[in-house]
N, C-alpha and C positions, 0 to 999 in steps of 0.2 A: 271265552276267547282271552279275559284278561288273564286269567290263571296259568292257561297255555301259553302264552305269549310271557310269563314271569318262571314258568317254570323252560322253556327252553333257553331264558337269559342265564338262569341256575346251572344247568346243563354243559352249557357254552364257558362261563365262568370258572367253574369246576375246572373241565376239560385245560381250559388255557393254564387258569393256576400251574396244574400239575405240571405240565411242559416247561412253564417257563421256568419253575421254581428247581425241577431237575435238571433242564440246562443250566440254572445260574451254579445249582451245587457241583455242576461236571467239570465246570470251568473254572469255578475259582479254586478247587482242588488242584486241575490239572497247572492255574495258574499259582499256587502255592498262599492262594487270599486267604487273611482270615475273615470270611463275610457271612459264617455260620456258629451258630453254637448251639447245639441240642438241646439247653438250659434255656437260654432264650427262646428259640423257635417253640419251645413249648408253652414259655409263657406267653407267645404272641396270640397262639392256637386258644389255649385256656382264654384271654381276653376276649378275643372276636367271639368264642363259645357264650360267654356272659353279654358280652353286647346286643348278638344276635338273639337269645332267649329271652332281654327284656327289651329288647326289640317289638317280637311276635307278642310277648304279654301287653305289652302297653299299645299294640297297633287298634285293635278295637277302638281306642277312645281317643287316639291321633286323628286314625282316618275319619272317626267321625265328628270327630270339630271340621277337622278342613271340607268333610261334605258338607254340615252347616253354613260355613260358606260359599262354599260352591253354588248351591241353590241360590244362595242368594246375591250371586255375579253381576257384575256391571257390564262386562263387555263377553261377546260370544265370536271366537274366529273360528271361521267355519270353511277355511282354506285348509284343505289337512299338512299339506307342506309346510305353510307358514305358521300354524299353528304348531308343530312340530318344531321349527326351529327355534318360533318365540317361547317357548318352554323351553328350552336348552338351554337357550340365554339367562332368562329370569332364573332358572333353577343354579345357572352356574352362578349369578351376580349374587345372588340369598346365600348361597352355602359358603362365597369369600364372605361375606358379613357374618357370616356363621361364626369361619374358624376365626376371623381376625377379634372380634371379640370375647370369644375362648380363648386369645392371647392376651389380651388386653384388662379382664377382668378376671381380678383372681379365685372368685365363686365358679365361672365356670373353665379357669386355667386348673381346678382342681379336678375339673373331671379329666380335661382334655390331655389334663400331663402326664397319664399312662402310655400315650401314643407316642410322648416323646423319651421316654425312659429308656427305652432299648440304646446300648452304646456303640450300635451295630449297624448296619444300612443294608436289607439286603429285601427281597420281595416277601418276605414273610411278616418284616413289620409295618408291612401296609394295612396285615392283621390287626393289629396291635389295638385294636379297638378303644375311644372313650366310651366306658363302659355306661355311663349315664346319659352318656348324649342322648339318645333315644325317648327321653322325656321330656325337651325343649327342642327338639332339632325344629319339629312338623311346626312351633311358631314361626320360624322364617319363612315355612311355604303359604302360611295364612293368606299373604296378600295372593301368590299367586294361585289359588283357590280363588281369593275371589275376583280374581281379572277374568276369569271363566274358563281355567283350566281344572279337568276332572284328578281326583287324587287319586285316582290308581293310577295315571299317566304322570305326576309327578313320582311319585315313588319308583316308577320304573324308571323316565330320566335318572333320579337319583341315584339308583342302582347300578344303571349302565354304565354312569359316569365314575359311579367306586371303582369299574375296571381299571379304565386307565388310572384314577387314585393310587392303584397297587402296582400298576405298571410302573410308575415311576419313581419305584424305593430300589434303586440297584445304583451299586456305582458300576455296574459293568456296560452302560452307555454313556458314550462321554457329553457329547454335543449331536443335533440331530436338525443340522441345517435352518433352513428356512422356519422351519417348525418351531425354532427357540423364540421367533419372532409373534408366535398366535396362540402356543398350548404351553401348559407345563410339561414341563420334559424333565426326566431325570437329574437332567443338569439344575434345573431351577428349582427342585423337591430336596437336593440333597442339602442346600442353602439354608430351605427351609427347617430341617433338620440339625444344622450345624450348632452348634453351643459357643462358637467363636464369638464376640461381642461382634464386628460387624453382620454376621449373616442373623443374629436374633430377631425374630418376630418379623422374619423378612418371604415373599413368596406364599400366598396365603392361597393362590386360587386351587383347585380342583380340577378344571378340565381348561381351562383359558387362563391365559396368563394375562393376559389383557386390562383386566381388574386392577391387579398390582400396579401395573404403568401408568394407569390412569389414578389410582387411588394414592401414590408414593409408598408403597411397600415393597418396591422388586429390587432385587438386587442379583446381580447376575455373578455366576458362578467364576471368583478371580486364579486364574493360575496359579500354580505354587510359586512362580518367581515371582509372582506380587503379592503373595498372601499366607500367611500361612494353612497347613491342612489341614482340611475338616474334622470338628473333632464333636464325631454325633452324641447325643444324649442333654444332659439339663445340664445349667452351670453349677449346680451342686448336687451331683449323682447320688442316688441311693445303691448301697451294695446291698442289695435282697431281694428275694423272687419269690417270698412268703406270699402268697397265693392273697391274701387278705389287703396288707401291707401293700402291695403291688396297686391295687386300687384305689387305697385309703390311705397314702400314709401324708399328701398334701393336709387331708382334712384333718389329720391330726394336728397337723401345726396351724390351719383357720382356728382349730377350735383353741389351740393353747392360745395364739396371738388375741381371740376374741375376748379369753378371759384375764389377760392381763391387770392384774391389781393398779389400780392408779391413771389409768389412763382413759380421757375420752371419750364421749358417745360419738361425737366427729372420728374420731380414733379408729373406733371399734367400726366403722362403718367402712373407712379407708379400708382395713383388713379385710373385709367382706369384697366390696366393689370397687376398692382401686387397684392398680397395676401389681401383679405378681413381684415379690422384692421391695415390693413399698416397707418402710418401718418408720415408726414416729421417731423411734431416734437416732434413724441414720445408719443404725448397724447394718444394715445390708441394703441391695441396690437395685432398681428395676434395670428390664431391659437397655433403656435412653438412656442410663444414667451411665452405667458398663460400656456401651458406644462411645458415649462422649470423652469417657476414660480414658478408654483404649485411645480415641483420637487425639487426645492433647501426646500421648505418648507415640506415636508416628513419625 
């Protein structure tokens, strides 16, 4: 049943991709956008390929820690509805704490900064996979394991909820009413995506937006006549799609920054576990620090 029920979400997923990603290419041709590039779209493709294969390799010993816990659960809801929602919930609150400290910490802003590398916004880099995510993701489902939810039904939340994930990498929906108020909508993903010093590290949830308002991360998508446009990608882009390079090239610079002559075990640890842009001496700048820039200059 589990299997049927993960393979018709496959099915379903497929199915939608295809639609929606050919309508986005009919339209932004017809509208004269440049919201494709054959270069990118492939690297998106090749990353999601690597993520999802060590994905299936490392699910064996995911799923079976979080059965480990599972057995040995604290609470059992046995309302199948409420059960159902309260796994939505928890799985959407775990996976902001997910990515918000994949921003936050530069050991796993080096996995997660492939997702953000595309310079592009369009439904193919919702692709764009953290290729190593898939070997610390299942600790944030831990606890929910052992509140007494089964992991094949987290992984399927999980799953389902990547849809809308992908749904909402387009700039070709602007605002979606009431809706900007409960979920992330395209409007609040492309925020998240922006390299502008306001919209940085901004918009972190998954399927609710909720998280962000409650946790001070949201920032809502400003008009051009108050803001300037969005300008997707990192604040110091890499020009290359070297297949290798494209995964690796943050770790390149942990490992030069780690081995720096002269400096610090405190140092060398900031490198590791403090905020992406940290430098001991100032040469460059975290996210906060770019915001407060840009603000004194407003």
């Amino acid at each position: 049943m589990d299997s049927l029920r993960e393979q018709w979400l496959i099915l379903i997923s497929a199915t939608t991709y295809l639609i929606i990603i050919g309508i986005e290419i009919l339209l932004s041709h017809i509208q004269h956008r440049k919201n494709y590039s054959t270069k990118d779209t492939l690297s998106n493709i090749y990353l999601m390929v690597l993520n999802g294969s060590l994905d299936l390799l490392f699910r064996v010993i995911s799923m079976g820690i979080l059965q480990y816990f599972y057995r040995r659960s604290i609470i059992q809801v046995h309302q199948v509805i409420m059960y159902w929602i309260c796994l939505l919930l928890l799985e959407d609150f775990m996976y902001y704490w997910l990515h918000r400290f994949d921003h936050h910490i530069r050991l796993f802003w080096a996995v997660h900064i492939t997702h953000h590398s595309s310079k592009l916004m369009n439904f193919t880099v919702g692709f764009r996979s953290s290729v190593f995510q898939p070997l610390y993701r299942f600790v944030y489902f831990i606890p929910i394991a052992w509140l007494g939810f089964e992991p094949i039904d987290i992984v399927f939340i999980y799953a389902a909820t990547q849809l809308w994930g992908i749904f909402v990498h387009t700039e070709l929906i602007y605002k979606m009413g009431w809706m900007e108020y409960i979920f992330v909508t395209p409007s609040h993903h492309r925020v998240h995506h922006g390299s502008n010093p306001k919209y940085l590290d901004k918009n972190m949830g998954m399927f609710l937006i909720i998280w962000d308002k409650i946790f001070g991360s949201f920032q809502a998508e400003l008009d051009k006549n108050e803001y300037e446009p969005i300008q997707y990608g990192l604040t110091t882009n890499i020009d290359t799609r070297h297949p290798l390079k494209l995964v690796l090239h943050e770790w390149e610079s942990v490992v030069q920054d780690l081995f720096q002559p002269g400096i610090s075990f405190k140092h060398r640890c900031k490198y590791l576990f403090g905020p992406p842009g940290w430098s001991h001496d100032g040469s460059r700048k975290t996210s906060k620090q770019l915001r407060e820039i840009a603000e004194t200059k407003e």
